[in-house]
C-alpha positions as CSV (number, residue, x, y, z in Angstrom):
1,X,5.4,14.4,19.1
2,X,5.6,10.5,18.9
3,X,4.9,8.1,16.0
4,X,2.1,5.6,16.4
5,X,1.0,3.0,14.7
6,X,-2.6,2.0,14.3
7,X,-2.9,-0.5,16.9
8,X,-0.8,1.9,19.6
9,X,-3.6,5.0,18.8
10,X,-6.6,2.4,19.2
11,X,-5.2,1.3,22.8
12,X,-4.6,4.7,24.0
13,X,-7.9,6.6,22.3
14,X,-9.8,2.8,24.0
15,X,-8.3,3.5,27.3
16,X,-9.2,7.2,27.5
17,X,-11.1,8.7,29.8
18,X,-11.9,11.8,29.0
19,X,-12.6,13.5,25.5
20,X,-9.0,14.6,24.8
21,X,-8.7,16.0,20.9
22,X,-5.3,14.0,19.8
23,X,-3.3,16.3,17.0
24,X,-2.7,13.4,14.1
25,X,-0.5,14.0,11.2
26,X,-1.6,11.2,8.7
27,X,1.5,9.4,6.6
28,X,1.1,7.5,3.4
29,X,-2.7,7.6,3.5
30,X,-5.3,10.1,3.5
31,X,-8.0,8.7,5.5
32,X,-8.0,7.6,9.3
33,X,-8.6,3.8,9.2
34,X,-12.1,2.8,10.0
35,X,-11.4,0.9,13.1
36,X,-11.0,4.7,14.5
37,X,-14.2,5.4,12.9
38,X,-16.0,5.4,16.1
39,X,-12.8,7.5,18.0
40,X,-13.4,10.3,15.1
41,X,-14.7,12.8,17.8
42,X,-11.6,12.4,19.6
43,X,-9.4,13.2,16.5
44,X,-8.0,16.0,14.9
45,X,-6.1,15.6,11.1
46,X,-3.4,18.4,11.1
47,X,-1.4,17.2,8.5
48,X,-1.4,15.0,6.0
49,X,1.9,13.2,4.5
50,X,0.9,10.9,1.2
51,X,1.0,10.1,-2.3
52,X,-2.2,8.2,-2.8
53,X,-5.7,9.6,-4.5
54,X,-6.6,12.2,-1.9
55,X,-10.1,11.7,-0.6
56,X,-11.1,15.4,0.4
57,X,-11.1,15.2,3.8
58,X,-10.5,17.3,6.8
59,X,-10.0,19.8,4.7
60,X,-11.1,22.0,7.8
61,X,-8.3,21.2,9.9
62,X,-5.9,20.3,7.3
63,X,-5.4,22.5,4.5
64,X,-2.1,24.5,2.5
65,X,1.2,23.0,2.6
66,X,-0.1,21.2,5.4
67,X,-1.4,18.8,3.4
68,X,1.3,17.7,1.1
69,X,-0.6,14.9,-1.0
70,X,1.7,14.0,-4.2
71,X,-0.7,13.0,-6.3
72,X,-2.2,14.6,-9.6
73,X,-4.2,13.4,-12.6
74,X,-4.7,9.7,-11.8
75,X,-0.7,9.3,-10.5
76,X,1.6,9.5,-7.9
77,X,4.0,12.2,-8.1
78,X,6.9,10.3,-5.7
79,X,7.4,6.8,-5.7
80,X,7.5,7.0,-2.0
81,X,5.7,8.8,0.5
82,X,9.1,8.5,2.4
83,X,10.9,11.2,-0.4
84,X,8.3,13.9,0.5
85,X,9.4,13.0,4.6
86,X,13.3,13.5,3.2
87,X,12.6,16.4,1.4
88,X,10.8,18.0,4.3
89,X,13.7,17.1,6.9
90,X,16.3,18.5,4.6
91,X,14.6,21.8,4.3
92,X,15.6,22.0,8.0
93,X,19.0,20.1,8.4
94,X,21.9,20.1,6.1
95,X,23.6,16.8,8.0
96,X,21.0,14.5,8.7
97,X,21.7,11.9,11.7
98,X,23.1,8.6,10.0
99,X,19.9,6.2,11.9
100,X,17.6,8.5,9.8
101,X,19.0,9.0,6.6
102,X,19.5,4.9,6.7
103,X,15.7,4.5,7.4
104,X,14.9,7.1,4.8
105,X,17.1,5.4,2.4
106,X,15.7,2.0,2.7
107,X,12.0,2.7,2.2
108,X,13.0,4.8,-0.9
109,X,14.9,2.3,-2.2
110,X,12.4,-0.4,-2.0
111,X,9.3,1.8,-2.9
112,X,10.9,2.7,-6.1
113,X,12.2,-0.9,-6.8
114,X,16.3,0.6,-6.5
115,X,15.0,3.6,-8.6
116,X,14.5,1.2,-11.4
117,X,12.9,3.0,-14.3
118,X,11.6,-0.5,-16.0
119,X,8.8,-0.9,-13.2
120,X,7.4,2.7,-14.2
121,X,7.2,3.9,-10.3
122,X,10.4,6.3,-9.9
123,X,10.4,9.8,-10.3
124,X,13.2,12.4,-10.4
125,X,12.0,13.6,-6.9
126,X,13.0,10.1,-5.7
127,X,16.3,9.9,-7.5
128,X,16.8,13.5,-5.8
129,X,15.5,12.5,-2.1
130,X,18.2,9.5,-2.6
131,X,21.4,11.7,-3.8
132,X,20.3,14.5,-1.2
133,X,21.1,11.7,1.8
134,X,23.8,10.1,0.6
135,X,25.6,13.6,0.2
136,X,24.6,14.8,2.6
137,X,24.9,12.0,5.1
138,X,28.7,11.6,7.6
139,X,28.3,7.9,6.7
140,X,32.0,7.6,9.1
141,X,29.9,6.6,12.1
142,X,27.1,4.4,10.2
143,X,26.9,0.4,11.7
144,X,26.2,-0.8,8.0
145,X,29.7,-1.6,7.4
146,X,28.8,-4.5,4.7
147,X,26.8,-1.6,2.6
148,X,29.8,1.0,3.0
149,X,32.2,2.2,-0.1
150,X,34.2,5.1,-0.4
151,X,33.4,7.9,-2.3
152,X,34.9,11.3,-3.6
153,X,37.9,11.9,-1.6
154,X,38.2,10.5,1.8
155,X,34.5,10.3,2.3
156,X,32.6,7.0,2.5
157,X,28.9,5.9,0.9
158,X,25.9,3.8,1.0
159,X,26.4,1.3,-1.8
160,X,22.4,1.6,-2.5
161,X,22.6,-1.7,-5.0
162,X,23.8,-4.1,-2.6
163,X,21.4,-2.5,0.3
164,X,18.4,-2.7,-1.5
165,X,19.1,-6.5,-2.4
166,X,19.4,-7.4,1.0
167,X,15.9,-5.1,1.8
168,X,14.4,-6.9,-1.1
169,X,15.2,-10.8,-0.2
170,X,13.9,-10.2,3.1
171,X,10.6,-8.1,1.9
172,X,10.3,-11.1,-0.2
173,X,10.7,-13.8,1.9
174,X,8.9,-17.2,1.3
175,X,9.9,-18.1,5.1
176,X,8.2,-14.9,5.5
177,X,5.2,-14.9,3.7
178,X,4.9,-18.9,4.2
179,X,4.3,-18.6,7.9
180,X,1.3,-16.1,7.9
181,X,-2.2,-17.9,7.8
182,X,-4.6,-16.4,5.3
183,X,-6.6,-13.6,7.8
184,X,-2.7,-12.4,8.8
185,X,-1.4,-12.3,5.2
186,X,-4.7,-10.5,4.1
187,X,-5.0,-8.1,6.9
188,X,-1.3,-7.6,7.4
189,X,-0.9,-4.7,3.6
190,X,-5.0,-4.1,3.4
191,X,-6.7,-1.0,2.4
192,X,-10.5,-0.2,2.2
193,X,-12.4,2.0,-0.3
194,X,-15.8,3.4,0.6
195,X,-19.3,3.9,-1.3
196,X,-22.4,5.3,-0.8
197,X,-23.7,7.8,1.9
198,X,-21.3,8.6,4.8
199,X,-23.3,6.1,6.7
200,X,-23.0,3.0,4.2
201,X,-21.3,-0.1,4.8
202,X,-20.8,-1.0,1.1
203,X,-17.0,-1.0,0.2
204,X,-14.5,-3.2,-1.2
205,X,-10.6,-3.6,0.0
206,X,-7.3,-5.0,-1.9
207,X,-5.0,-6.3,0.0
208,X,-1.4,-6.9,-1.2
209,X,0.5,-10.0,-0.6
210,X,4.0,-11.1,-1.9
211,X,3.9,-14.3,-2.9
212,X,2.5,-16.5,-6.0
213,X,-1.5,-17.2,-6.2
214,X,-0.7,-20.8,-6.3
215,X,1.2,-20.8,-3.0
216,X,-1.2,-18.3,-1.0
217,X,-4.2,-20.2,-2.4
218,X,-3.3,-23.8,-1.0
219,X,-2.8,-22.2,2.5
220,X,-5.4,-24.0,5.2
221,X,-8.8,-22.7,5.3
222,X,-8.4,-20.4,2.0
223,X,-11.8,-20.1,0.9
224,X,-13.5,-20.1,4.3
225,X,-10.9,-17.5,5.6
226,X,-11.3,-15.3,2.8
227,X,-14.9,-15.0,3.1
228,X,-14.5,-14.4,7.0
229,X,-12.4,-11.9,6.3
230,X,-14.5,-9.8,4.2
231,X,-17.4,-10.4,6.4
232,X,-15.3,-8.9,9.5
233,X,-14.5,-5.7,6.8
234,X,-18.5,-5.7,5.7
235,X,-16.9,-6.0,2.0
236,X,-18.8,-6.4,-1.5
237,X,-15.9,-7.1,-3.1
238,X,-12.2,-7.9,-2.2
239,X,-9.2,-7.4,-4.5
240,X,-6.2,-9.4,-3.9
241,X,-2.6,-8.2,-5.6
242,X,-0.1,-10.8,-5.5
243,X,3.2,-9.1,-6.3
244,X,6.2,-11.4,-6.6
245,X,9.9,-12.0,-8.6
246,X,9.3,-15.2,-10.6
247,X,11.6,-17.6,-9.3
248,X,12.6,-19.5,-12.8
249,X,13.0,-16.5,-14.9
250,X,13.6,-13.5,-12.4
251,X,11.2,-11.4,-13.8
252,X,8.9,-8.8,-11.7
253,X,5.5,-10.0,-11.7
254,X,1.9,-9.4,-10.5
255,X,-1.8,-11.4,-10.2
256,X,-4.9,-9.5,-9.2
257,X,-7.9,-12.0,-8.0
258,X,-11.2,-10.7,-7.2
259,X,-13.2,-12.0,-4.8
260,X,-16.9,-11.9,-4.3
261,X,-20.3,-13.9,-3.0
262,X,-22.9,-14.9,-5.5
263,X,-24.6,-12.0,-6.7
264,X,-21.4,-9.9,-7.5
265,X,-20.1,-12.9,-9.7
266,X,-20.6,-11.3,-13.0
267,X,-19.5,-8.2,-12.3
268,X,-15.7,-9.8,-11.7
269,X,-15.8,-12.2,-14.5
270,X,-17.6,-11.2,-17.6
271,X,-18.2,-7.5,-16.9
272,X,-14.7,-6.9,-16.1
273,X,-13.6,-8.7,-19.1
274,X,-15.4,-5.6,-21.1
275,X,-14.2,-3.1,-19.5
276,X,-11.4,-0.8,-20.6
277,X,-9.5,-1.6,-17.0
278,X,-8.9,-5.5,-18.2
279,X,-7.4,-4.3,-21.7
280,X,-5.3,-1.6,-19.6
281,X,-4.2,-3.9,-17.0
282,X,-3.5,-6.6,-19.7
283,X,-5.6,-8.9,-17.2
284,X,-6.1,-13.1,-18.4
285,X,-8.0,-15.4,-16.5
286,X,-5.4,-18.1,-14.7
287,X,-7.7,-19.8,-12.1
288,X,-11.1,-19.4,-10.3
289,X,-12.4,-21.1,-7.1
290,X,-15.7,-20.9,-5.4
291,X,-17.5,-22.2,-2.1
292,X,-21.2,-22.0,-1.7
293,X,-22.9,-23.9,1.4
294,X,-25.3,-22.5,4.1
295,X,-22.6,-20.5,5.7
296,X,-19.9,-19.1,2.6
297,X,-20.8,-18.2,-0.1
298,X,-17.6,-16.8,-2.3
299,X,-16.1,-17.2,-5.5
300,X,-12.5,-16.0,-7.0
301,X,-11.2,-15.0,-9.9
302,X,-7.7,-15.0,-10.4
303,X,-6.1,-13.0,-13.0
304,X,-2.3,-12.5,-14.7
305,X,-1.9,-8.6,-14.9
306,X,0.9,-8.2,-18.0
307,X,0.9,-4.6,-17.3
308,X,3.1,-4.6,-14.1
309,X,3.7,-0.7,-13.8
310,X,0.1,0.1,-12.5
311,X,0.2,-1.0,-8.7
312,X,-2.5,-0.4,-6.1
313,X,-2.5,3.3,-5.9
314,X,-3.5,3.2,-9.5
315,X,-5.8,-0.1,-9.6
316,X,-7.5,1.5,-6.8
317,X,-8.8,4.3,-8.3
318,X,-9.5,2.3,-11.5
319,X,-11.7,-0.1,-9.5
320,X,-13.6,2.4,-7.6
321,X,-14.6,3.7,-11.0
322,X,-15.4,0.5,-12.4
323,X,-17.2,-0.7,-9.3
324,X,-19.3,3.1,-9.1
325,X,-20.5,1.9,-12.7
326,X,-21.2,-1.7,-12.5
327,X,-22.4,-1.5,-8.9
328,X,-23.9,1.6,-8.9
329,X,-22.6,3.5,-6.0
330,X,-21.4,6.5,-5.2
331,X,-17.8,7.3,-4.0
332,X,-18.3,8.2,0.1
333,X,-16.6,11.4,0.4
């Protein structure tokens, strides 16, 4: 088995030349992405890893606790799709190897904000997946030697605080986020919701990006970047969640804009303003640009979200609910 990435499965299913069926277990989504739309005949779904909103599909090839999708009445059941991968490797080792229980650890850690109960995301199957490694880990021969601390005994530890803080600053990083131009930052966390029949085009993305409104939109090019960018997804609408730690008072914060041309414009300002989503999501109305000329045509709505627990796998579904109503489509199963 090897793990690919997107980009790795597109070069080797473009390079084919024959009609090979590849074996694919899918991790932390549901749904193959839709530049391997047109490679679908050359694909198979076997299993399916996630904790997203599961979309029903390949139920033929992919079905009993082969799909493991952790996700039940509008919410994710782990804060990480990495706990269900822990909880599956333990069921077969007792002493995990030290490079994969560090991995695991990580993502865990920063998926569930440190197992912070404040941001609403942890779950006791997290807090589990993370005292199941660390016990069961031989942490003697790990090269994290700033993050070690003994523990019962003679035995040594992860110290999880001090690990995720150093995961976090660099997940976080202006430098980081400062350096992408706008189609890198939107593209580089994106995912795309579909409507209509199988063979529509209309859909709407969110993409997530860690860094303040104010300091992604004064990036070069914003608007006309933006609009390029959903023209190369074919979007009606894209959502933009702006996740960040506020750097005067510290605090955990997120923006949602909404982006759309001309004729969706009501439908992200004053329709969304009645709808039970805004009150939910606590939403107010902190900025708005637009661009109309013979070649863009966008406008942006940017809003404050006070409620900061819901993230995107629970805005999603809320928008593709909205959007079904106010746009009237129909979710592409």
């Amino acid at each position: 088995a090897n793990l690919l990435f997107i980009e790795d499965l597109q070069m080797i299913l473009d390079s084919s030349k024959d009609n090979e069926v590849r074996k694919l277990t899918l991790a932390d989504h549901n749904a193959i992405n839709d530049s391997l739309h047109k490679f679908r005949h050359m694909i198979e779904v076997v299993e399916i890893v996630d904790h997203h909103t599961d979309e029903n599909l390949y139920t033929d090839t992919c079905s009993g606790t082969m799909r493991n999708i952790a996700f039940e009445n509008g919410k994710a059941l782990v804060a990480s799709t990495t706990t269900l991968i822990t909880e599956m490797l333990l069921k077969r080792t007792s002493n995990p190897p030290v490079s994969l229980s560090t991995l695991l650890l990580g993502v865990i850690l920063l998926d569930s904000v440190n197992l912070d109960e404040s941001i609403g995301k942890v779950t006791p199957r997290d807090r589990d997946a993370v005292s199941n490694i660390l016990t069961q880990t031989d942490w003697s021969n790990s090269s994290l030697l700033a993050y070690l601390k003994p523990s019962a005994g003679s035995q040594l530890t992860i110290d999880t605080n001090q690990l995720f803080s150093h995961l976090e600053r660099a997940k976080y990083s202006p430098e980081f986020w400062k350096a992408f131009d706008v189609s890198r930052a939107l593209g580089y966390d994106y995912k795309s919701f579909h409507y209509g029949t199988k063979n529509s085009k209309k859909r709407f993305g969110i993409s997530t990006i860690l860094m303040p409104v104010n300091q992604f939109m004064v990036k070069e090019g914003f608007l006309p970047k933006t609009a390029e960018f959903m023209r190369s997804k074919e979007l009606t609408v894209l959502g933009i969640m702006l996740t960040f730690y506020d750097q005067t008072t510290g605090d955990f914060r997120r923006q949602l804009a909404l982006c759309s041309s001309r004729y969706r414009w009501g439908v992200i300002g004053d329709d969304l303003i009645e709808s039970k989503m805004y009150t939910y999501l606590a939403l107010k109305e902190i900025t708005s640009q637009q661009l109309t000329s013979d070649e863009i045509d966008v406008r942006i709505i940017v809003y404050e979200q006070g409620n900061v627990v819901p993230s995107r796998k629970q805005i999603g579904p809320m928008l593709v609910e909205f959007f079904a109503s106010e746009l009237d489509f129909d979710q592409d199963k």
